[in-house]
Wavefront OBJ file of the C-alpha trace (Angstrom):
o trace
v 48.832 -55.006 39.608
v 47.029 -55.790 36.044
v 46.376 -58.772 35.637
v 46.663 -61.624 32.810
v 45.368 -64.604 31.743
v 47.467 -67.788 32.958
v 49.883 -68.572 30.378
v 49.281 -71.953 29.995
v 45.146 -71.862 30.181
v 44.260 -73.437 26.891
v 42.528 -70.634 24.609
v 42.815 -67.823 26.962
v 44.401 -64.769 25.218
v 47.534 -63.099 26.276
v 45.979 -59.776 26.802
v 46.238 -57.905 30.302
v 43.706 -56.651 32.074
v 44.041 -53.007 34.236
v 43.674 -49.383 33.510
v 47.373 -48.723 32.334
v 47.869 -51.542 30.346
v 44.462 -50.337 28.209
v 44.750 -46.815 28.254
v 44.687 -45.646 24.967
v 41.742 -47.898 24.167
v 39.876 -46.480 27.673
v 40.769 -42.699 26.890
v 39.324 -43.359 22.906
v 36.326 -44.819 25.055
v 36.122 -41.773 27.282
v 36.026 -39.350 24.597
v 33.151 -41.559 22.654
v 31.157 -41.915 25.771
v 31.288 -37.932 26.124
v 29.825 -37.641 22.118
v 26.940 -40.098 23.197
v 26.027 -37.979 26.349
v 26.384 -34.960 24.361
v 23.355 -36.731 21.624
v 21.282 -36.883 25.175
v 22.570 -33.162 26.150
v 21.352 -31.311 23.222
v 17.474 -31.962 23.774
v 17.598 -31.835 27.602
v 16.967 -27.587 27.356
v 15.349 -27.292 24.037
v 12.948 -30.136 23.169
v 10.144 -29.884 26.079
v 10.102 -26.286 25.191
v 9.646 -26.661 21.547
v 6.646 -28.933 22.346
v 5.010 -26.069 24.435
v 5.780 -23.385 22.398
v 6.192 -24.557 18.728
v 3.676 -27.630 18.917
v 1.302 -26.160 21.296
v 1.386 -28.940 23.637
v -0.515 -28.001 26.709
v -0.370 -31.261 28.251
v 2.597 -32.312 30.115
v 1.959 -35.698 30.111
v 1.896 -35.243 26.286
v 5.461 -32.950 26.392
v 7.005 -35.726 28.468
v 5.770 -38.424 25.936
v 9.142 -38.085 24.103
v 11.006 -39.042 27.254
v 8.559 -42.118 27.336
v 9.654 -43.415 23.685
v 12.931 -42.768 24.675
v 12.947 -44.760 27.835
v 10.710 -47.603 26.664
v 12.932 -48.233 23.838
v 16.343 -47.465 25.737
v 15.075 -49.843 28.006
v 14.568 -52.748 25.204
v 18.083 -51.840 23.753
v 19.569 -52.269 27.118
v 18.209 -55.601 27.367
v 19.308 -56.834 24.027
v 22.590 -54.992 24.182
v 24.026 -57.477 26.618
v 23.099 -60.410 24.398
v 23.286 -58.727 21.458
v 27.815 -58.117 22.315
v 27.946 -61.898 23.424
v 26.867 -62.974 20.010
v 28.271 -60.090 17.919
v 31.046 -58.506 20.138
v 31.156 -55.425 21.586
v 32.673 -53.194 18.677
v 29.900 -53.842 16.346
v 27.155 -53.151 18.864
v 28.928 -49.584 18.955
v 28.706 -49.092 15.851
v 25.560 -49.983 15.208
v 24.319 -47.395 18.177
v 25.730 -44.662 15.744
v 24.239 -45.657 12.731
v 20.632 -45.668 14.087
v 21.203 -42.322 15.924
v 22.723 -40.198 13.327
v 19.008 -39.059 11.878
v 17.628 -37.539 15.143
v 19.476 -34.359 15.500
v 18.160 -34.079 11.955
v 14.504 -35.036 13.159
v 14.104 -32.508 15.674
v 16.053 -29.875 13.823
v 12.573 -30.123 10.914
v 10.022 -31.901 12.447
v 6.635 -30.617 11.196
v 4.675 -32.789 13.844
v 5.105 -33.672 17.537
v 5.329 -37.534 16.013
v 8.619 -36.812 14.178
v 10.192 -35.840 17.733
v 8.865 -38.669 19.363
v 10.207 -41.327 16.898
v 13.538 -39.348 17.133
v 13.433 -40.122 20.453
v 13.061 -43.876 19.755
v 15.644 -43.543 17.902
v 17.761 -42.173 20.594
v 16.678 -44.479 22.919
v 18.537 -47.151 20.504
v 21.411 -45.400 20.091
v 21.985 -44.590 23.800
v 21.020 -48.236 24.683
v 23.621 -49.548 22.285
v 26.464 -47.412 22.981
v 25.974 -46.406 25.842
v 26.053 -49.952 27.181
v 29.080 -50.967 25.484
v 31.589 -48.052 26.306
v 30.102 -49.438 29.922
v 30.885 -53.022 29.098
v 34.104 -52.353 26.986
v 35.700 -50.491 30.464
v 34.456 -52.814 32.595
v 36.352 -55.577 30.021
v 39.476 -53.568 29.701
v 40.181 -52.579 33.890
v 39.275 -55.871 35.325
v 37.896 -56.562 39.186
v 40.280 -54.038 40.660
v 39.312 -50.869 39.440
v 35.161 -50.981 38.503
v 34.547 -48.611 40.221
v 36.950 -46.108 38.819
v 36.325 -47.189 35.365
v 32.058 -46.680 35.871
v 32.980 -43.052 37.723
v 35.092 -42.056 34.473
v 32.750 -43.591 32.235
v 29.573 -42.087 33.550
v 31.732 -38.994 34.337
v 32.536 -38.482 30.438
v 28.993 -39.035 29.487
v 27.365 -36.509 32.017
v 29.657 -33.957 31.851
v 29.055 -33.842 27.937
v 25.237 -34.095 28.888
v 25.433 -30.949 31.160
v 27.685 -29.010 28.990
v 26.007 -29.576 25.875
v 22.378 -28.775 27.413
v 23.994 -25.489 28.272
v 24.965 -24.456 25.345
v 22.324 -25.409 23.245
v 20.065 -23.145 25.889
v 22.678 -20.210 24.934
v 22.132 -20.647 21.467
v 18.439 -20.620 21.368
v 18.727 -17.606 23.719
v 20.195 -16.088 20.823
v 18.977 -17.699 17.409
v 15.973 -19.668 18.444
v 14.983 -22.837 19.453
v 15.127 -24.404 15.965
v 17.591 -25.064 13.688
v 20.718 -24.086 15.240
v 21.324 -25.760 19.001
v 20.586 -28.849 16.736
v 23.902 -29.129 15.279
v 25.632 -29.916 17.766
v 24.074 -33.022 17.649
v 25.077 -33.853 14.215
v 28.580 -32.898 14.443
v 28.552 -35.176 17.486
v 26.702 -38.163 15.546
v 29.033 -38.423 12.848
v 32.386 -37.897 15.288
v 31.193 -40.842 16.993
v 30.770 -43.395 14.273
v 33.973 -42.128 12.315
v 36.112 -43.172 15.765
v 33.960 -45.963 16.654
v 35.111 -47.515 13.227
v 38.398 -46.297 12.586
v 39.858 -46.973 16.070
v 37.766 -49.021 18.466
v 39.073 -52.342 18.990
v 36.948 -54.876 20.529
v 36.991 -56.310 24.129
v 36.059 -59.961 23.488
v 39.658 -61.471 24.612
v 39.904 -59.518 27.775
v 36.705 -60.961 28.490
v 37.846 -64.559 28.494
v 41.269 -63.046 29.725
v 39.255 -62.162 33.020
v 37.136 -65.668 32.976
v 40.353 -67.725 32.744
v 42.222 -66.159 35.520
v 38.526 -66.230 38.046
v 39.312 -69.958 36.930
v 35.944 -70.565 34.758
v 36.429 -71.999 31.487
v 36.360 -69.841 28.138
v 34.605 -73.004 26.392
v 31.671 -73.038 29.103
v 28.419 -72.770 28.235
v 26.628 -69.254 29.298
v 24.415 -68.752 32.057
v 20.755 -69.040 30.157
v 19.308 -65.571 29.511
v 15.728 -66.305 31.248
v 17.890 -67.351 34.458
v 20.198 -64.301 34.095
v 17.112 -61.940 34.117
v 15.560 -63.929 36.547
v 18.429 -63.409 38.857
v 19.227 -59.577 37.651
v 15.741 -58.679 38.598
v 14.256 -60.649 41.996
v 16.699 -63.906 42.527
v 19.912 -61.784 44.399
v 18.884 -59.471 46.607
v 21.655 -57.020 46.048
v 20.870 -57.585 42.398
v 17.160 -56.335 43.127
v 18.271 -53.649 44.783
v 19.883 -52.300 42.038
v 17.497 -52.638 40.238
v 14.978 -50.584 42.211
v 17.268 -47.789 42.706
v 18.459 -47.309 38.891
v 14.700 -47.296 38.326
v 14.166 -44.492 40.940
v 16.862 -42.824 39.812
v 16.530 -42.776 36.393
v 12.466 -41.863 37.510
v 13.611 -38.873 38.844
v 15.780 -37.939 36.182
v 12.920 -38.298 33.640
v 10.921 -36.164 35.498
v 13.485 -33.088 35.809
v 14.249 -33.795 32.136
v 10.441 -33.491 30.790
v 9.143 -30.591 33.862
v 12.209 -28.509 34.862
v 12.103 -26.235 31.880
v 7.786 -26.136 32.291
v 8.298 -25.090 35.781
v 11.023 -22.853 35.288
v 9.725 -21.228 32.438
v 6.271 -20.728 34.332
v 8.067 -18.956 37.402
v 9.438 -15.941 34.919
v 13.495 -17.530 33.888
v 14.582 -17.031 30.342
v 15.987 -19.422 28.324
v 19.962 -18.912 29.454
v 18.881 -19.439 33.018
v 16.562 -22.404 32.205
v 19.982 -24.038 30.308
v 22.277 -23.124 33.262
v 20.224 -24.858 35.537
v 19.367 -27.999 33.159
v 22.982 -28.171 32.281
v 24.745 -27.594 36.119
v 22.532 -30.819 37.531
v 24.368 -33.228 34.810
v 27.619 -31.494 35.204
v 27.624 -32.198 38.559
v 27.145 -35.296 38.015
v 29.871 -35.968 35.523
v 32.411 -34.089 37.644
v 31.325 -35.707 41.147
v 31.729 -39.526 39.726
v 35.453 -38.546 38.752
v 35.895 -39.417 43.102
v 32.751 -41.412 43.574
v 33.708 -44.134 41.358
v 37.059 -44.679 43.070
v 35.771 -44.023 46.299
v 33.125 -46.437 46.301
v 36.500 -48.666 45.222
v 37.869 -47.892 48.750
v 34.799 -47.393 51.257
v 32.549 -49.751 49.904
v 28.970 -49.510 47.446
v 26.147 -49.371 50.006
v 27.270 -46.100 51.671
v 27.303 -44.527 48.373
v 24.531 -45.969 47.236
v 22.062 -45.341 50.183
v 23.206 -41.998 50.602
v 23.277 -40.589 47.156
v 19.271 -41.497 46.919
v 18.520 -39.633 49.951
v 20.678 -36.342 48.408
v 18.263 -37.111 45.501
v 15.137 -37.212 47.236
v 16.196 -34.144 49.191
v 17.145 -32.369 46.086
v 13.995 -32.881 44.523
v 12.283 -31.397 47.357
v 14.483 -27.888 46.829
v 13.787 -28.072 43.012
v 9.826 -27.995 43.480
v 9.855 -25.490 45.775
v 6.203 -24.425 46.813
v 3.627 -25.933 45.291
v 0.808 -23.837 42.753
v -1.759 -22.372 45.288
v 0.613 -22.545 48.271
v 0.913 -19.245 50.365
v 4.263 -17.616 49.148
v 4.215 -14.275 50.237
v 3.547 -13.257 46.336
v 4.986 -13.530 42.989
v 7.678 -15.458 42.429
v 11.261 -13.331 42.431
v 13.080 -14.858 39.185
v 16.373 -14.427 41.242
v 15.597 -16.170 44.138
v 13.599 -19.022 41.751
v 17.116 -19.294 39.823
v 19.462 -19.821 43.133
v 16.925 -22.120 44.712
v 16.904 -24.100 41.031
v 20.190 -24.231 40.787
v 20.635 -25.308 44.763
v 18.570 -28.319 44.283
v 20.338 -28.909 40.785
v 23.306 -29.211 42.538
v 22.216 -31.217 45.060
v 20.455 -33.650 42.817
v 23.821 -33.923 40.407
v 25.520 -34.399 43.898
v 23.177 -37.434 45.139
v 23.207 -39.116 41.283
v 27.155 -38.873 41.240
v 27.121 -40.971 44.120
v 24.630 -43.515 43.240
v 24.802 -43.741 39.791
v 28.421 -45.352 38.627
v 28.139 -47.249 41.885
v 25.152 -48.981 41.165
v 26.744 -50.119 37.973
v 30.301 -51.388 39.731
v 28.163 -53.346 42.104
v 26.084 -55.073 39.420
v 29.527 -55.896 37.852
v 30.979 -57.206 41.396
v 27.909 -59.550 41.438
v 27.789 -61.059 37.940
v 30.585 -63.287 36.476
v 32.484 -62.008 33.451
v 30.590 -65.015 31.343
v 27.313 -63.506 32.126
v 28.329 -59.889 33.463
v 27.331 -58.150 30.168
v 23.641 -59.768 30.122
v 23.602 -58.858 34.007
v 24.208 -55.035 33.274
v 21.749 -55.147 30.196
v 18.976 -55.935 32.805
v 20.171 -53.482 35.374
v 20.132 -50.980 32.630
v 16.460 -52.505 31.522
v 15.131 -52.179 34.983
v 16.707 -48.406 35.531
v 15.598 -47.124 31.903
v 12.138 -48.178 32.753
v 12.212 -45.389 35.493
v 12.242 -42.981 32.727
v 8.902 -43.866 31.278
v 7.167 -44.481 34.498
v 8.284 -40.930 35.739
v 7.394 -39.220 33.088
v 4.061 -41.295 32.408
v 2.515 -41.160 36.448
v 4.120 -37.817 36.982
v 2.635 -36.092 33.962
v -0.625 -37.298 35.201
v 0.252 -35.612 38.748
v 1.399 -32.416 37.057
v -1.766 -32.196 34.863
v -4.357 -32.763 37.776
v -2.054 -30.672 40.506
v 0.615 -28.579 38.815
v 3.860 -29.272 38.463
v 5.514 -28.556 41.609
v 3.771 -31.354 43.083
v 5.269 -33.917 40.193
v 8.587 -32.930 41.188
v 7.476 -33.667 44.858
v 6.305 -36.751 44.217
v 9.477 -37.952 42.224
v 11.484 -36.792 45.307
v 9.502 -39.005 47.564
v 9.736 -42.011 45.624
v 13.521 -41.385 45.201
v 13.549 -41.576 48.936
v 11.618 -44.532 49.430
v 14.514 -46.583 47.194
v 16.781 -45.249 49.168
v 15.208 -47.380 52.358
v 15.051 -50.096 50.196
v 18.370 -49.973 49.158
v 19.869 -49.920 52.936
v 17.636 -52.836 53.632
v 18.560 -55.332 50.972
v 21.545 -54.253 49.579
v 24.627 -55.921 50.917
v 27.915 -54.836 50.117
v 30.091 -56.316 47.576
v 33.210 -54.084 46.684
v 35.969 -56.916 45.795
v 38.849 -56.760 48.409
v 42.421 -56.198 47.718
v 44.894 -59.310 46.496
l 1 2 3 4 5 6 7 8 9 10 11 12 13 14 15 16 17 18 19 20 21 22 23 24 25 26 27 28 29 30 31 32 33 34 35 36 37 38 39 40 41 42 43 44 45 46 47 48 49 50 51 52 53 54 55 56 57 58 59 60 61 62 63 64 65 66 67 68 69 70 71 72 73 74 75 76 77 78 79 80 81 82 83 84 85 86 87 88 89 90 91 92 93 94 95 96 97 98 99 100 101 102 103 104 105 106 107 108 109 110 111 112 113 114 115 116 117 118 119 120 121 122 123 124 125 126 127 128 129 130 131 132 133 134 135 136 137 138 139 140 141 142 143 144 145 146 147 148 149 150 151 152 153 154 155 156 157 158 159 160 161 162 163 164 165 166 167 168 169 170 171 172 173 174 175 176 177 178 179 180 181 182 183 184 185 186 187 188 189 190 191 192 193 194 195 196 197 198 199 200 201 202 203 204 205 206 207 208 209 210 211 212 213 214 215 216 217 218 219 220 221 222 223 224 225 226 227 228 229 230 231 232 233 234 235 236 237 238 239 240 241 242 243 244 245 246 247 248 249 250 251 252 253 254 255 256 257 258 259 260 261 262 263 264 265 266 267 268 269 270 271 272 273 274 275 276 277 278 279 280 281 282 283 284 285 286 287 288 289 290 291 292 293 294 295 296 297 298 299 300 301 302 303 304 305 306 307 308 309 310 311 312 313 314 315 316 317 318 319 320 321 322 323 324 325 326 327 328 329 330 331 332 333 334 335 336 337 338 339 340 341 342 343 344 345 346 347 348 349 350 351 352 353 354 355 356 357 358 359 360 361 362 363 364 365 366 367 368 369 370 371 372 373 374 375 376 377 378 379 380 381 382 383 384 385 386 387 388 389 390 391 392 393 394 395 396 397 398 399 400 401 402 403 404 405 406 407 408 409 410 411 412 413 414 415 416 417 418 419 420 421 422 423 424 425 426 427 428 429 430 431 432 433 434 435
């Protein structure tokens, strides 16, 4: 059943909380989550490629450096996101994501120098931390306790499946036109469809907020948790907290990597540009699709399952994507046939293992942290997991510059395992029970 603040709690709106009660402000949220993967979706094919062949970036540790300006600053918006919708609610935060990422698809599309990707990047890495954080918050506001997990799975689910999607298509139009101007605007038709709705029709989630606090019992008028002590707690003090932490950053570590190397090693074992966008496109698209019934199952069976055993699909998927390493003994040349089905096996795989982690991760951070302090909670989380990004890309460039890149991918699939052991030691589970 939805559920309301008490009538007669002094201050608490009469809003109610659930899924049908809120739908038309969840299914506007869905679609606007979908345009801000799609801003992530358009560079996934085409940008590491442009640095190679346009920029004449031999280094991959260099190509990968606009992943790590993304991250980095992703990261910071994540972490002033939370704070940021406390003191300014969660519509304008929104809005502001737009505003700051309407120039990149621009950036990219004439960039004379590497540098003018890069600082597009940063400024994706606000816009994705800003938005992306609130259609995240502004479900979790609208559903309440009941249904996290099925609002994270359709949340994440929007945003992935746009990701996958849109990195496919942009790889079908540089097939055919080029890797510069054209897959580009896609990313401006999605930057301004994004602000016009975020203004014209977003409403903000503030009073469900305190809707939620009053009925848990806590006072709307109480003074919030400090934000050193929320961080404090987000990142080491709660052990299931912590282990969130570490697997978002493995996660999101892994995901860097495929991002920035994929189309490198791809490209180097003899697949065209179609093929390199099928793959880069099916991993997110499994993704989106699989957290349609990961979110609601973890709602049922619990987090930890889900959780543990979507990084070791991850790990394991990794594994498949490398393949053998430069210099093993192969038998010969690569086949570009076989090279595509084993890709797109350990895509697969990999979309498979993140579906179940990913939204999970979030609906357990949200089981843990009280609405008064839940948004500053999730802006850690998201700090923590963001960080894997630059990390990934940083350490694993330097593996894929001294050994190849076969054995980067390798190595991201082994520390994606590791969190998974760490995750089934401290993690304990915390899916709300029925009332």
């Amino acid at each position: 059943m939805p559920r309301s603040a008490p009538p007669n709690t002094p201050g608490a709106p009469s809003v109610v909380l659930g899924l049908r009660a809120n739908l038309p402000q969840f299914a506007l949220l869905v679609v606007i989550n979908m345009l801000v993967g799609g801003m992530v979706g358009v560079q996934r094919t085409i940008v590491p490629l442009i640095g190679e062949r346009e920029f004449g970036l031999a280094s991959v540790a260099l190509v990968g450096s606009f992943i790590a300006g993304f991250g980095l600053t992703k990261a910071a918006a994540n972490l002033f996101a939370g704070p940021l919708a406390d003191r300014f609610g969660r519509r304008r935060v929104l809005i502001a994501g737009w505003v700051v990422g309407l120039p990149v698809p621009v950036l990219i599309m004439w960039a004379p120098y590497w540098e003018w990707v890069v600082a597009a990047n940063i400024l994706l890495g606000v816009n994705q931390g800003l938005a992306w954080s609130m259609t995240v918050n502004m479900k979790i506001d609208l559903v309440g306790p009941r249904r996290r997990g099925l609002a994270l799975g359709l949340n994440e689910f929007a945003g992935y499946v746009a990701v996958g999607a849109t990195a496919w298509a942009t790889g079908v139009i540089a097939a055919r036109a080029g890797l510069r101007p054209e897959p580009l605007y896609l990313g401006v038709a999605y930057g301004v469809a994004g602000l016009l709705l975020s203004v014209a029709l977003v409403r903000d989630t503030g009073a469900h907020v305190a809707a939620e606090s009053a009925a848990a019992g806590v006072g709307v008028g109480a003074p919030p948790m400090p934000r050193g002590r929320v961080f404090a707690l987000a990142t080491w003090g709660d052990r299931t907290l912590f282990g969130a932490a570490q697997a978002g950053f493995a996660s999101n570590l892994n995901d860097g990597v495929v991002w920035a190397m994929l189309p490198l090693l791809l490209a180097q074992r003899g697949l065209g540009l179609a093929q390199i966008g099928l793959v880069a496109g099916l991993y997110p698209l499994v993704w989106g699709l699989g957290q349609l019934a990961t979110g609601a199952l973890s709602d049922r069976i619990g987090r930890k399952p889900l959780v543990v055993g979507g990084m070791i699909v991850q790990g394991a998927a990794l594994l498949v994507l490398g393949g053998a390493p430069e210099g093993a003994a192969t038998g010969g040349p690569a086949d570009p046939a076989s090279e595509l089905a084993r890709a797109l096996t350990g895509a697969a795989l990999l979309g498979l293992g993140t579906a179940m982690a990913y939204p999970t991760l979030l609906a357990a951070v949200g089981d843990v942290a009280a609405p008064a302090w839940r948004a500053r909670a999730l802006a850690v989380y998201r700090f923590w997991r963001d960080l894997g990004f630059v990390v990934g890309v940083v350490a694993c460039g330097i593996v894929a510059d001294a050994a190849g890149l076969a054995w980067a991918v390798h190595a991201a699939g082994a520390a994606t395992l590791l969190s998974g052991a760490v995750a089934w030691a401290v993690l304990r589970e915390t899916r709300p029970r029925s009332t």
